[in-house]
VEXDREN-2710 file (C-alpha; in Angstrom, 1 decimal):
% VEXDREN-2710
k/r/px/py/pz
1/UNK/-7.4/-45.2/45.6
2/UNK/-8.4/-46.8/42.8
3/UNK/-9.0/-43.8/40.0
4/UNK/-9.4/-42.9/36.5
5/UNK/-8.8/-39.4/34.0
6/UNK/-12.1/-38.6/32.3
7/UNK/-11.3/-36.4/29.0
8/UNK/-14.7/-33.8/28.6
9/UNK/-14.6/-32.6/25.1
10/UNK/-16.2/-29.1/24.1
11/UNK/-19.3/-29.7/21.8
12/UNK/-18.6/-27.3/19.0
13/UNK/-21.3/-24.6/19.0
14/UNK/-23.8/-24.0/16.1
15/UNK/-21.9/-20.4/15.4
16/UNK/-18.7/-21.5/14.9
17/UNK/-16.8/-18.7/12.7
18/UNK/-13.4/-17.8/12.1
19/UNK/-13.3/-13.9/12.6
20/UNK/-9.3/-13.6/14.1
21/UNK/-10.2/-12.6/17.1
22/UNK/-6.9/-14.3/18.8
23/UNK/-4.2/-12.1/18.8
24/UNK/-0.9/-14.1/19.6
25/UNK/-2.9/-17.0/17.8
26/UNK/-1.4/-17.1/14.4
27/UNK/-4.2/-19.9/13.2
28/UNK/-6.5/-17.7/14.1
29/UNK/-5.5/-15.0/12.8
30/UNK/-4.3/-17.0/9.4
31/UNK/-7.7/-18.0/8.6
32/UNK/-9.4/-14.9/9.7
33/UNK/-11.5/-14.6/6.3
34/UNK/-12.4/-18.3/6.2
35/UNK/-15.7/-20.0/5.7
36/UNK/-16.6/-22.1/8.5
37/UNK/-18.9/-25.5/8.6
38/UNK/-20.1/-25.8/11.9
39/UNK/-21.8/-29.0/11.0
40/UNK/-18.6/-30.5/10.2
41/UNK/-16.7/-29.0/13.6
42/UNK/-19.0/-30.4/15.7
43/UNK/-18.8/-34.1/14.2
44/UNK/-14.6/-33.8/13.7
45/UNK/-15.1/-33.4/17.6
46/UNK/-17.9/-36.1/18.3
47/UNK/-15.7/-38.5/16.1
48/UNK/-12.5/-37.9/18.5
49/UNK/-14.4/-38.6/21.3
50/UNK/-16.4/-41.6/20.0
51/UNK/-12.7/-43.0/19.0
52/UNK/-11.4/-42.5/22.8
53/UNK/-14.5/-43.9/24.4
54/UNK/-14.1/-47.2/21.6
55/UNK/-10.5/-47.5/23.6
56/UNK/-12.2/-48.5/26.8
57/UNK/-11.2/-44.7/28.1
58/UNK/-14.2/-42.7/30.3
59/UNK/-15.3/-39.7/27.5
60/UNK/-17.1/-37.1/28.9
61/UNK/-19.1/-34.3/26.9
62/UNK/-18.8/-30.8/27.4
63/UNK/-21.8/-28.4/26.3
64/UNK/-21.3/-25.6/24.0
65/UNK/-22.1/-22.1/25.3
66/UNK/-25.5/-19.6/23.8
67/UNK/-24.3/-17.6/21.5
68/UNK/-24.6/-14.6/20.2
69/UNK/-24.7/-13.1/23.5
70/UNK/-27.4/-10.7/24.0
71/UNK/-27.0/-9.4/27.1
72/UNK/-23.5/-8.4/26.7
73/UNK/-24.5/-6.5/23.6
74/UNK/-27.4/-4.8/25.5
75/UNK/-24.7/-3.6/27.7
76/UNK/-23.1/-2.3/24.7
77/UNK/-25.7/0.4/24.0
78/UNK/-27.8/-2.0/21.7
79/UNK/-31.7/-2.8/22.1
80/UNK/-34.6/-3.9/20.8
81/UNK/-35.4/-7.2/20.3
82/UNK/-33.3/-10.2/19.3
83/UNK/-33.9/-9.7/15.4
84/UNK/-32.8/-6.1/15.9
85/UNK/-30.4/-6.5/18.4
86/UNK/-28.6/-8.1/15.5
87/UNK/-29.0/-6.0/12.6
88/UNK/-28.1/-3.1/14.6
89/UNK/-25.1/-4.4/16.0
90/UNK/-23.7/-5.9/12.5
91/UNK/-24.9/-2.3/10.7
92/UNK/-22.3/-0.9/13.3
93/UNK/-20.1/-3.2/14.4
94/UNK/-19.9/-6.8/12.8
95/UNK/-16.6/-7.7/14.1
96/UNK/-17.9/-7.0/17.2
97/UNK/-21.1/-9.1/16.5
98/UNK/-19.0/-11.8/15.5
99/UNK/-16.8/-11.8/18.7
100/UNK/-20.4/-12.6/20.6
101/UNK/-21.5/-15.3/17.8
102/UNK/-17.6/-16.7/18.8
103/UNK/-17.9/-20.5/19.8
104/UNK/-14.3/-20.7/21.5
105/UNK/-16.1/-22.5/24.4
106/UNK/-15.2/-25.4/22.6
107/UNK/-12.0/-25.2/23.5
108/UNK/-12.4/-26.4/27.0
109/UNK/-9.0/-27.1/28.5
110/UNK/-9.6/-23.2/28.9
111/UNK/-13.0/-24.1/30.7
112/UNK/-11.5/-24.3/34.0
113/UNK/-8.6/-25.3/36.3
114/UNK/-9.3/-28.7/38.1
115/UNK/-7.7/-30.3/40.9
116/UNK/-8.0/-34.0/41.8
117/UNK/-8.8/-34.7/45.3
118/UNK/-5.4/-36.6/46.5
119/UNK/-4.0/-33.2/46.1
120/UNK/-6.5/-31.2/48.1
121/UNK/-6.3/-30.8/52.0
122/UNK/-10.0/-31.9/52.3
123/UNK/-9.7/-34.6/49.7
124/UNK/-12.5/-32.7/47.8
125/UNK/-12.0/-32.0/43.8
126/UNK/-11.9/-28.6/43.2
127/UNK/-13.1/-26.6/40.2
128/UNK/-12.3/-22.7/39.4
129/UNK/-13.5/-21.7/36.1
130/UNK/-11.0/-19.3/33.8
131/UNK/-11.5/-15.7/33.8
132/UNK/-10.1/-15.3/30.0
133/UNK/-10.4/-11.7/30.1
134/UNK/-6.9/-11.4/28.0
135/UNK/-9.8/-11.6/24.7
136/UNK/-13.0/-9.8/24.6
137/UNK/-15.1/-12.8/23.0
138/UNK/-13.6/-15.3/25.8
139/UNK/-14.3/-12.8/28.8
140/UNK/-17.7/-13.4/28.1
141/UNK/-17.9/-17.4/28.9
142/UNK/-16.7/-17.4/33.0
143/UNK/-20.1/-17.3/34.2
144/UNK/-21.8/-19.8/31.7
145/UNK/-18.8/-22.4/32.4
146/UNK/-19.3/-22.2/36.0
147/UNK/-23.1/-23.0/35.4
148/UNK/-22.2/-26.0/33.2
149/UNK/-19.5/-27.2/35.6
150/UNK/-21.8/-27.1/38.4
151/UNK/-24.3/-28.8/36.3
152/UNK/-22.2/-31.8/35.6
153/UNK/-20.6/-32.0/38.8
154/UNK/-23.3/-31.4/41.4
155/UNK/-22.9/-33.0/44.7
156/UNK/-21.2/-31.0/47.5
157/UNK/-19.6/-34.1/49.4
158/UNK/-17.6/-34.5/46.4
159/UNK/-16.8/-31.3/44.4
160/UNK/-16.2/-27.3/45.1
161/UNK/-16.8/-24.6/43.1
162/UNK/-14.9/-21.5/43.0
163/UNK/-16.0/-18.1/42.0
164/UNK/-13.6/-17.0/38.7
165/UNK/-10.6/-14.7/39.5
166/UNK/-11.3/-11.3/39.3
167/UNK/-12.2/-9.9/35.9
168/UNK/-8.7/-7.8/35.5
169/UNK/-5.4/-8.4/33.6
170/UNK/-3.5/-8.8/37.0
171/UNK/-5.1/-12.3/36.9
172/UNK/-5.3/-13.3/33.7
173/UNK/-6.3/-17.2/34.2
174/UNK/-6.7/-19.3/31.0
175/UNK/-7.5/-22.6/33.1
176/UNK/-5.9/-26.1/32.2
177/UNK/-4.2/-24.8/29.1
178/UNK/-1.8/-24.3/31.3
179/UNK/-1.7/-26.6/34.0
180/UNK/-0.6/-29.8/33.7
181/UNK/-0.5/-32.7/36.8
182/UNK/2.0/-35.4/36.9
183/UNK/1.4/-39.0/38.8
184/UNK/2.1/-42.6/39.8
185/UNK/-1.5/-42.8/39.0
186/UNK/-4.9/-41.0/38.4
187/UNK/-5.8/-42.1/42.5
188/UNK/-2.4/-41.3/43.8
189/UNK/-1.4/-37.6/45.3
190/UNK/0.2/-35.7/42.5
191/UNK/1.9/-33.0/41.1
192/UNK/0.1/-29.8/39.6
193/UNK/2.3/-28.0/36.8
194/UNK/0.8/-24.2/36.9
195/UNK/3.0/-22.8/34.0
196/UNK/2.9/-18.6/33.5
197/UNK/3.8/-16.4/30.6
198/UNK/4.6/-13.1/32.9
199/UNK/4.1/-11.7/36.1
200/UNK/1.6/-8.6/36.7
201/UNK/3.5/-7.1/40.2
202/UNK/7.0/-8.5/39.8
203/UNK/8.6/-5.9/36.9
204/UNK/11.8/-8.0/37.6
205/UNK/10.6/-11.4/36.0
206/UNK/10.5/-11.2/31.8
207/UNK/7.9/-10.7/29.4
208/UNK/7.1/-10.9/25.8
209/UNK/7.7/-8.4/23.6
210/UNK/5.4/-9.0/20.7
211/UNK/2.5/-11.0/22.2
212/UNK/0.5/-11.2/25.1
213/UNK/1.2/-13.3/28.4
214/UNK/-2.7/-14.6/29.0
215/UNK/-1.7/-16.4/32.3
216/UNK/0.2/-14.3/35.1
217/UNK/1.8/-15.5/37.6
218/UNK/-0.3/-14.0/40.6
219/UNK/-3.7/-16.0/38.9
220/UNK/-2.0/-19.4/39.1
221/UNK/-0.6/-18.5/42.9
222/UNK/-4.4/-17.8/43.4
223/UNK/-5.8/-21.0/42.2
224/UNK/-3.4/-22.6/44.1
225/UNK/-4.7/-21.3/47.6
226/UNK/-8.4/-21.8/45.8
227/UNK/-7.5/-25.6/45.6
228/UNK/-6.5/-25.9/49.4
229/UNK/-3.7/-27.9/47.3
230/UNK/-1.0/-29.6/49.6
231/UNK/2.5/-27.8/49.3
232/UNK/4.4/-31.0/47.7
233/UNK/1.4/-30.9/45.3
234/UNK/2.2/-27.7/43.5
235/UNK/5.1/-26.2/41.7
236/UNK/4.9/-22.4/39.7
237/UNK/7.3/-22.2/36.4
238/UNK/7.2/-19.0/33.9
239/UNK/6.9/-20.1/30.3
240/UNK/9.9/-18.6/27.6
241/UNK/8.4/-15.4/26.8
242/UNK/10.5/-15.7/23.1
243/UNK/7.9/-18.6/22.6
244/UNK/5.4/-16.7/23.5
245/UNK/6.2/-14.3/20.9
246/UNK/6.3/-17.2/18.0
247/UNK/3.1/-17.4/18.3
248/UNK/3.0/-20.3/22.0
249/UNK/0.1/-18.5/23.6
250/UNK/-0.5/-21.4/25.8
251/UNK/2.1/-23.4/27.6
252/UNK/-0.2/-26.6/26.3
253/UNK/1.3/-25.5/22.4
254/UNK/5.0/-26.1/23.5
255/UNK/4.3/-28.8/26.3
256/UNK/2.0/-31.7/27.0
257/UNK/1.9/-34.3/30.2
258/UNK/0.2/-36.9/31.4
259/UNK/1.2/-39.4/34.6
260/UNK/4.7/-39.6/34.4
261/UNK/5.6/-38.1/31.8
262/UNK/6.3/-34.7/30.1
263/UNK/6.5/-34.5/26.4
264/UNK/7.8/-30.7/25.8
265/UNK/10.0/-28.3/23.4
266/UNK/13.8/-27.5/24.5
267/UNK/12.7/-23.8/24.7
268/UNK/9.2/-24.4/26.2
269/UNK/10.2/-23.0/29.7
270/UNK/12.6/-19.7/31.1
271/UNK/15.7/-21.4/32.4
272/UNK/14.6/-24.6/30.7
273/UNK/17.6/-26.9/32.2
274/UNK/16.5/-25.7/36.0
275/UNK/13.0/-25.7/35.4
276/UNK/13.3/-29.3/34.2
277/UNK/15.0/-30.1/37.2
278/UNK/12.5/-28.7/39.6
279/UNK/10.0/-30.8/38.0
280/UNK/12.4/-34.1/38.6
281/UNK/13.1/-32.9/42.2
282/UNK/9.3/-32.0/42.8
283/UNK/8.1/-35.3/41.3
284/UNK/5.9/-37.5/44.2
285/UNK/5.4/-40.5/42.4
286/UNK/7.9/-43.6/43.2
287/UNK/7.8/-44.6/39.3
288/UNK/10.4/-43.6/36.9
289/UNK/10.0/-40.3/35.8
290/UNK/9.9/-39.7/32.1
291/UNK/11.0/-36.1/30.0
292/UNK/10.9/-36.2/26.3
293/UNK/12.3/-33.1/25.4
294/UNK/12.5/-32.4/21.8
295/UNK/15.7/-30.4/20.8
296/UNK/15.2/-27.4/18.2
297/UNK/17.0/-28.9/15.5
298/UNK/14.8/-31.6/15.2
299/UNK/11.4/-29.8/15.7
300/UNK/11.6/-26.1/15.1
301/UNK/9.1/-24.0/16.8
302/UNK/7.5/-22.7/13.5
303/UNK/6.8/-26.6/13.3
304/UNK/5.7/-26.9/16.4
305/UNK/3.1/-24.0/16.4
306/UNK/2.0/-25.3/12.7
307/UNK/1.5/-28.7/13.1
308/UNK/0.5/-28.6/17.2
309/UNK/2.0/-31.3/17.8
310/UNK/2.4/-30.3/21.6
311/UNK/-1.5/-30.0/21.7
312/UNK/-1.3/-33.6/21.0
313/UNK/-3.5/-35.4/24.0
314/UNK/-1.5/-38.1/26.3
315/UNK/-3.7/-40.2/27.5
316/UNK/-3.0/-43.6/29.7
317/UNK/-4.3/-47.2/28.0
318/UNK/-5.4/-49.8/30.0
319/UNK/-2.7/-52.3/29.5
320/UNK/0.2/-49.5/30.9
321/UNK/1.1/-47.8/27.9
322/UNK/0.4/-44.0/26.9
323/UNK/-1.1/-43.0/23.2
324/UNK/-0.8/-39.9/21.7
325/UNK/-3.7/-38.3/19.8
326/UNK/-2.4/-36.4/17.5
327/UNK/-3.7/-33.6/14.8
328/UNK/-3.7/-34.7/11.0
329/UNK/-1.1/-31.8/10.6
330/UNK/1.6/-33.6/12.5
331/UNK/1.1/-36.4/10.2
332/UNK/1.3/-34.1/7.4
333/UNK/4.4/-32.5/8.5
334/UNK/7.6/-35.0/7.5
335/UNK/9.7/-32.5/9.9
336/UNK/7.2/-33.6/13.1
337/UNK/5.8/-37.0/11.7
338/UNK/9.7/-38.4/12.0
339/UNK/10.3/-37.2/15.5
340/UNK/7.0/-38.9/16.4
341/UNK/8.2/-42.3/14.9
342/UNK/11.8/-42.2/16.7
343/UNK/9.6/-41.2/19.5
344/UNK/7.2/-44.2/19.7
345/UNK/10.2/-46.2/19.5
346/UNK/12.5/-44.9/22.2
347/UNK/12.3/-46.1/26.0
348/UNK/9.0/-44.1/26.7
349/UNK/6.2/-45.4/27.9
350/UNK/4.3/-43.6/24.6
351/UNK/4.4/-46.4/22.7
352/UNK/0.9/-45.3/19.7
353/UNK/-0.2/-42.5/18.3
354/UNK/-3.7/-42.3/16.3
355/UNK/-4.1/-39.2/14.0
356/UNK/-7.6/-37.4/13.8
357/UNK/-8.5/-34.6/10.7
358/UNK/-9.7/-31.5/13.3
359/UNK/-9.4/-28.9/10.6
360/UNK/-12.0/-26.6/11.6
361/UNK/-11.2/-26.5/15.2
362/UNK/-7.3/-26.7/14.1
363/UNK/-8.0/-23.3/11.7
364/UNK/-8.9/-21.5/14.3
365/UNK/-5.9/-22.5/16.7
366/UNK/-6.9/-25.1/18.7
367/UNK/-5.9/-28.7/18.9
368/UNK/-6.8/-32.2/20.3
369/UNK/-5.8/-31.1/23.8
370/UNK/-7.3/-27.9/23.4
371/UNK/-10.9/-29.5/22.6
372/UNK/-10.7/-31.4/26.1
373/UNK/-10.8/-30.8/30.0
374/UNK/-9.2/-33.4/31.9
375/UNK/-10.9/-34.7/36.0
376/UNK/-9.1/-37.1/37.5
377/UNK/-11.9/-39.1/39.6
378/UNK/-12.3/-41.7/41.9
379/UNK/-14.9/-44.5/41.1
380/UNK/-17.1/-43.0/43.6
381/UNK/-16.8/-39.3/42.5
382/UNK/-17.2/-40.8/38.9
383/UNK/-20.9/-42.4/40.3
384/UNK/-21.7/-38.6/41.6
385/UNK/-21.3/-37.2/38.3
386/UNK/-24.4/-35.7/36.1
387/UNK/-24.1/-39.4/33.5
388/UNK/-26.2/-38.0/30.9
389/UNK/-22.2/-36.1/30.4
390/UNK/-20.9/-39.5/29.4
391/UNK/-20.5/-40.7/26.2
392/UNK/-21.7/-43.9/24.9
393/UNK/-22.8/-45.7/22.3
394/UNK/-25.9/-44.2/22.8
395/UNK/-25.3/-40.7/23.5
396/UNK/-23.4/-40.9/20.8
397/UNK/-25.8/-41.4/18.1
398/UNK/-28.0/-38.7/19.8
399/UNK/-25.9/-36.2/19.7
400/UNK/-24.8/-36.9/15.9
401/UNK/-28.6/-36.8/14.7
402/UNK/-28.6/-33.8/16.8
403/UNK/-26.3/-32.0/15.1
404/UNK/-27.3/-33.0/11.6
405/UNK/-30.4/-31.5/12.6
406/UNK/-29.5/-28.1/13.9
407/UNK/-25.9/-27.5/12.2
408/UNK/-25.1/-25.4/9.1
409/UNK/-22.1/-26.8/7.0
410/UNK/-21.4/-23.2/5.9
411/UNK/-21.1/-19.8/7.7
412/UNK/-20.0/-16.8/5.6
413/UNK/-19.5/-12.9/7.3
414/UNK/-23.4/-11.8/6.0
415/UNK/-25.4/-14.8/7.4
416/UNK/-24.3/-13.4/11.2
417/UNK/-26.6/-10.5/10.4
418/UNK/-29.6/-12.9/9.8
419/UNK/-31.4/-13.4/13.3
420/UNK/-32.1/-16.8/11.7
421/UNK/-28.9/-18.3/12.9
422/UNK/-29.8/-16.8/16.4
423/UNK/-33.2/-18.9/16.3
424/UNK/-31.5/-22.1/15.1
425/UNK/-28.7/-21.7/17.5
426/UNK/-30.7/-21.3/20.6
427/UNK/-33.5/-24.3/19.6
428/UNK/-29.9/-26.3/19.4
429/UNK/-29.2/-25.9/22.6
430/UNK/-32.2/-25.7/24.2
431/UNK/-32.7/-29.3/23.1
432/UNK/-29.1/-30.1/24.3
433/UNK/-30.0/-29.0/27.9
434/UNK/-32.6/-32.1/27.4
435/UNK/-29.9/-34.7/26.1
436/UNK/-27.3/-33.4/28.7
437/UNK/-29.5/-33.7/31.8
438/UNK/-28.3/-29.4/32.6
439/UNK/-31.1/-27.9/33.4
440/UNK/-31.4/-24.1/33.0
441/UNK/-28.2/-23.4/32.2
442/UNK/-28.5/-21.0/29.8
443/UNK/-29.6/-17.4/30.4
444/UNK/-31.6/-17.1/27.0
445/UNK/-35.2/-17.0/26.4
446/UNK/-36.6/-18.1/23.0
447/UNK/-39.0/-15.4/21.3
448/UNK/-42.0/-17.1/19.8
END
């Protein structure tokens, strides 16, 4: 079946802020007392995905969510209306202001799991958005995902939607962060990677010690029966819960894959040499099976959570070769940038790399493969997808003049208590809705 992988990029929202909300993330928490410049998020991320779409790939756009959110501060005790919704909230709480002003939606390989249809008993593809209820300011996006997934992808012959997992710690699910799926080809039956940092009912299986596991191992069994996945289309792993504790809060900081091949750290899994193994032995595909692993002494992990260069993105070229898109900070990093070289020139099919400047989204601990959610589609489930979602050209300029309209290029702790920003925000995105083709997805009403 002739298919390709469509990359959906997170729009950076108008409110982007950098308030260390991440625990486990150390850019997050690094840059904590930061200025942000929303305005120039937003275009490092349209730029990244105008580049991909100038390589002939299918780009797909991913809307930001409303923030602040309202209603979950109305649950909190606060009321009145928007203007002093806010002030009261920041007069008691602006941490906790800031947390609903968070624009971590952008980060969408956390948007959802997503499984092609080769691997699905009814040859459907299957969506479940991610709980994220590990952090406060990401349990809040489940719902509004699930809206904008729907929204993108609405025809039943082609796509199911799954309810999120329950709201509880049990089953913690951070979505494609950490899942990877391995393939001849985007059409072909594959193999789904589900990667876990601990396990919520077995006491017997390890844990960090410093940091918390976000993705148990009883969420990615659930997805998996969610998925109606085939049995030779799934395989379970834990993640090294010493990573973990360096600051590897997702198993997509230590480990990236794409078709038939695994780019990962020698630590990135527990009982690395038997986990790489299983992988080899689980593998469907005919083609040669490729696993780059980078040994500690060339990349250390402090390197590796610095410069991300395991949130790289692999994505598959047109003439058979792979590319990796990289963060400047792997460039930056002589340590990283040399492996990459010897990389590029080893029998692999990565054969490029192109670097892109990400700062802002990099500060606060996200990377190229963060930014995107990959859907492996058919050429007729690609015609049954919402195509005001796909980037061209066109689409392109719109949503630059967009954001030049709406965006600040500075955010500082006081301007969240200005019920300005909530005005400008929402406008933004009700404007979006109108360029995306979404309809009401949004739960907002604009005062005035």
């Amino acid at each position: 079946m002739a298919a390709l992988e469509v990359n959906f990029d997170g729009l950076v929202g108008p409110t982007h802020n950098y308030a260390g909300l991440s625990y486990g993330n150390v850019a997050s928490l690094n840059n904590a007392a930061s200025f942000s410049n929303p305005l120039q998020a937003v275009l490092q991320g349209l730029e990244k995905m105008k580049a991909m779409h100038d390589k002939g790939l299918t780009q797909g756009v991913f809307a930001p969510h409303a923030r602040p959110d309202l209603n979950v501060l109305r649950r909190l005790g606060f009321s009145g209306n928007d203007a002093q919704l806010i002030t009261k909230a920041f007069n008691a709480d602006p941490i906790l202001l800031r947390a609903c002003y968070s624009a971590s939606a952008m980060w969408t390989a956390n948007a959802a799991t997503v499984s092609p249809s080769p691997d699905t008993h009814d040859a459907k593809v299957h969506f479940t958005a991610a709980n994220l209820n590990n952090k406060f300011h990401r349990s809040l996006e489940p719902a509004t995902t699930t809206r904008l997934l729907k929204a993108m992808f609405n025809n039943s012959q082609h796509f199911v939607h799954h309810q999120h997992l329950p709201e509880q710690g049990f089953f913690g699910d951070e979505g494609a962060a950490n899942h990877t799926r391995f393939c001849d080809s985007h059409g072909s039956e594959g193999l789904e990677m589900f990667v876990f940092g601990a396990s919520a009912f077995n006491s017997h299986l390890p844990k960090p010690r410093k940091y918390p596991a976000r993705q148990t191992l009883e969420a990615s069994e659930a997805i998996c029966r969610l998925h109606n996945l085939k049995d030779a289309s799934q395989i379970i792993l834990q993640q090294n819960p010493e990573v973990i504790d360096q600051g590897v809060f997702h198993n997509d900081v230590i480990a990236v894959g794409n078709a038939n091949v695994l780019l990962c750290h020698q630590q990135a899994f527990l009982n690395q040499r038997q986990a790489l193994q299983d992988i080899r032995d689980a593998y469907i595909g005919s083609k040669q099976f490729y696993i780059i692993e980078v040994p500690s002494n060339r990349v250390t992990i402090q390197d590796a959570v610095t410069s991300y260069l395991f949130n790289s993105q692999l994505v598959s070229l047109n003439d058979g070769s792979m590319l990796l898109v990289a963060p400047q900070e792997c460039q930056r990093n002589s340590t990283v940038n040399a492996y990459i070289e010897d990389m590029l020139l080893a029998d692999n099919p990565v054969n490029q790399v192109q670097f892109f400047d990400l700062r802002q989204s990099m500060q606060n601990g996200g990377g190229p493969a963060c930014l995107r959610l990959r859907v492996a589609l058919s050429e007729q489930e690609l015609s049954a997808v919402n195509p005001e979602v796909i980037l061209t050209d066109a689409k392109y300029a719109q949503l630059v003049a967009w954001a030049k309209q709406h965006y600040r290029d500075r955010l500082a702790a006081n301007d969240f208590a200005d019920a300005a920003l909530l005005r400008e925000s929402y406008h933004a995105l009700d404007e979006l809705t109108q360029l995306l083709n979404l309809g009401s997805v949004y739960d907002f009403q604009l005062e005035g």
